[in-house]
N, C-alpha and C positions, 0 to 999 in steps of 0.2 A: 593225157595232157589236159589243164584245168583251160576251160571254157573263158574268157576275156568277156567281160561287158564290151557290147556292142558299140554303146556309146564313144567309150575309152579308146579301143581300136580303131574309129574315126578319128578321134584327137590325135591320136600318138600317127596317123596314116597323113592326116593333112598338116603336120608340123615337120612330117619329112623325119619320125624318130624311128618307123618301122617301113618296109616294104610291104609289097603286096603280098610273098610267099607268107610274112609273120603275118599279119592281116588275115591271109586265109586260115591258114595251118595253126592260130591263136583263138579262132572264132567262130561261129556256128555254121560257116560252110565249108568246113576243115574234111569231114568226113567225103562233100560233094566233088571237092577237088581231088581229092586223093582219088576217087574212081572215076573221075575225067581225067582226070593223067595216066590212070593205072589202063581204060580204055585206048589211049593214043600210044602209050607206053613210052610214055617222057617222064624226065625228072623235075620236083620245083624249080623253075626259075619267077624271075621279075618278070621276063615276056607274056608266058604263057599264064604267071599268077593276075596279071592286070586284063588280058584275053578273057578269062575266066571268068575276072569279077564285070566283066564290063558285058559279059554275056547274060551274066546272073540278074544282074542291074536291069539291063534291056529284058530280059523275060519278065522278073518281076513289075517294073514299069507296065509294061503292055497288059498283065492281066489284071494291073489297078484300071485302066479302060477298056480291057476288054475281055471281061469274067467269061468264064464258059457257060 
């Protein structure tokens, strides 16, 4: 599956044209989700695709303040 500019998939994410599952599974944490689902052993949804990114978010956030 071809890689989505990151940008782009923000556009199309906050005009409400794609969910969170295409947002993931469209983008460069495609491969991360599918082995945090494949670990919980759940299927895509919008639930757990927005849990995810909102995990991802909050990790990456924190080590822009607080680098190892």
């Amino acid at each position: 599956m071809k890689v989505r500019d990151f940008g782009e998939l923000v556009q199309l994410r906050n005009e409400g044209k794609i969910g969170y599952v295409d947002f993931l599974l469209k983008g460069v944490y495609r491969d991360e989700y599918l082995q945090w689902l494949d670990e919980r052993d759940e299927k895509p949804n919008e639930d757990n695709a927005e849990l995810f990114f909102e995990e991802t978010e909050a990790s990456f956030e924190a080590s822009l303040f607080y680098p190892n």
